[in-house]
Short mmCIF file of the C-alpha atoms (twelve columns), coordinates in Angstrom:
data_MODEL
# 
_entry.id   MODEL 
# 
loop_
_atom_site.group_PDB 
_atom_site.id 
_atom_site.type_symbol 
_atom_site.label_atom_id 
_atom_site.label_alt_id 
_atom_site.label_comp_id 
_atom_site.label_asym_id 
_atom_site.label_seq_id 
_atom_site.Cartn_x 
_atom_site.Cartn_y 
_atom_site.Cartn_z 
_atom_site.pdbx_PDB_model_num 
ATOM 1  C CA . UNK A 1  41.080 -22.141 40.328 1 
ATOM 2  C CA . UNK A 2  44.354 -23.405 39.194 1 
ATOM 3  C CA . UNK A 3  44.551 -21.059 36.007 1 
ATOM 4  C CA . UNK A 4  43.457 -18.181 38.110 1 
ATOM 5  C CA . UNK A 5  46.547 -18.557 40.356 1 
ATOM 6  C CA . UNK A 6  48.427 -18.363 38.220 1 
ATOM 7  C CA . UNK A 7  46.938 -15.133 36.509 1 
ATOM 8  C CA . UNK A 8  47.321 -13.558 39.882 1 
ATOM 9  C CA . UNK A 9  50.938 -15.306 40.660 1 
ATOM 10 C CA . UNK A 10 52.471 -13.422 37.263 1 
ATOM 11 C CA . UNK A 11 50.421 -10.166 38.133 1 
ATOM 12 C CA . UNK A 12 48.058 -10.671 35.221 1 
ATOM 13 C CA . UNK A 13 44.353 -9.232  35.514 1 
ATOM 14 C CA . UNK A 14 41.456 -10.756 33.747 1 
ATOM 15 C CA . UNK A 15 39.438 -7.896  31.263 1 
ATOM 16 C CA . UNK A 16 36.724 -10.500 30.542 1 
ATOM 17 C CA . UNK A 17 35.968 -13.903 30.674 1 
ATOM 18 C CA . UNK A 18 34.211 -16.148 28.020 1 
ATOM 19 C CA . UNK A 19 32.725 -19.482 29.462 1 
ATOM 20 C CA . UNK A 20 30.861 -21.623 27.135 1 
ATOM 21 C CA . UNK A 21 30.823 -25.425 26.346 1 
ATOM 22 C CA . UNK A 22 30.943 -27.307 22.651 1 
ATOM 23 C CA . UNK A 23 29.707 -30.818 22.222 1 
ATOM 24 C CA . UNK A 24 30.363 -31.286 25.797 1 
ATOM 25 C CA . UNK A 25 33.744 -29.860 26.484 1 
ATOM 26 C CA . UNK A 26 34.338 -26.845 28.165 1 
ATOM 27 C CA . UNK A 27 35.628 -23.432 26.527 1 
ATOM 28 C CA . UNK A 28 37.150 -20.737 28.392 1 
ATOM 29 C CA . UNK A 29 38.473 -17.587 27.115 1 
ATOM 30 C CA . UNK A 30 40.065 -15.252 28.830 1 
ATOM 31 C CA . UNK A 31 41.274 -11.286 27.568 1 
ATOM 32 C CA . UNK A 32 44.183 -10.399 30.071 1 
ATOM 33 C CA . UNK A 33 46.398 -7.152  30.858 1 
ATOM 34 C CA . UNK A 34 49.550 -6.320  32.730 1 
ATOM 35 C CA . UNK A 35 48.082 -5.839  36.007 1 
ATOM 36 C CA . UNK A 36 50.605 -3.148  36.361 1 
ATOM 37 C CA . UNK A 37 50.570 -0.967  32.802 1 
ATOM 38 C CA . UNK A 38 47.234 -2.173  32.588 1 
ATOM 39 C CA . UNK A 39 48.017 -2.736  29.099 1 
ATOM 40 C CA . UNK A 40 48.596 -5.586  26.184 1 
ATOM 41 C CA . UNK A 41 51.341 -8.381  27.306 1 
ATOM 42 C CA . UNK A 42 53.558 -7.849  24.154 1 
ATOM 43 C CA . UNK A 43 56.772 -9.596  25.982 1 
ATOM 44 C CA . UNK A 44 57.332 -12.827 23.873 1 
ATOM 45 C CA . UNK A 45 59.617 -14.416 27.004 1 
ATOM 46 C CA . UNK A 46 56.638 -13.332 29.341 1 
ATOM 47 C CA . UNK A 47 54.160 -15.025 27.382 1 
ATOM 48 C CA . UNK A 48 55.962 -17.863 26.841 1 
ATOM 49 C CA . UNK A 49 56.573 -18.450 30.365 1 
ATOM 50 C CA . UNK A 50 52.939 -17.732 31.201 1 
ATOM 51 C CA . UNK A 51 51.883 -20.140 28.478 1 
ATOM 52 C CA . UNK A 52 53.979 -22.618 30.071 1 
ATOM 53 C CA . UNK A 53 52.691 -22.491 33.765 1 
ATOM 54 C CA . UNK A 54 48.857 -22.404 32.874 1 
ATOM 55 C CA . UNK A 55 49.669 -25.322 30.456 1 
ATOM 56 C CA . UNK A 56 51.138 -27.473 33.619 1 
ATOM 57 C CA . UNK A 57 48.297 -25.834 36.042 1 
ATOM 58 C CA . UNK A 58 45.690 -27.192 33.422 1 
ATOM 59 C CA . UNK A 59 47.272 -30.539 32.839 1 
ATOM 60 C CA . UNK A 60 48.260 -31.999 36.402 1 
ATOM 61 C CA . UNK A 61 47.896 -29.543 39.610 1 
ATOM 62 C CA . UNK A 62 50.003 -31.944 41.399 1 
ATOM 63 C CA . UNK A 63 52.995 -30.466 39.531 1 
ATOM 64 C CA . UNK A 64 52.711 -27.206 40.152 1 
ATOM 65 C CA . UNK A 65 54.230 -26.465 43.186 1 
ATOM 66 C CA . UNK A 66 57.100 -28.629 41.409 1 
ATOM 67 C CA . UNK A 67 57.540 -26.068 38.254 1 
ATOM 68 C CA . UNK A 68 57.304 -23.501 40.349 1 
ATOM 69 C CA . UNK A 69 54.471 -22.189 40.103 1 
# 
């Protein structure tokens, strides 16, 4: 739920979704678009930023309403 927020905070759609699980740990993958252009995220600052809120949604949910997410 967390990640998902996030997706739909930053106006990022989800193309497909990979769920699978590896010696016991969960894998997700997830293909995303510009829920806008509809197209490829190429914006290096964008993805940065986006890398950095799903890191802190994933690692402690308490936080983010602190990081601003």
């Amino acid at each position: 739920y967390d990640l998902l927020s996030v997706f739909g905070r930053e106006g990022v759609s989800i193309a497909l979704s990979r769920i699978s699980t590896e010696k016991g740990a969960a894998i997700d993958t997830f293909y995303v678009a510009d829920r806008a252009t509809r197209g490829k995220i190429v914006d290096a600052a964008r993805i940065k930023e986006l890398q950095r809120k799903l890191q802190v949604a994933a690692v402690d949910d308490r936080l983010a309403g602190r990081v601003g997410l």
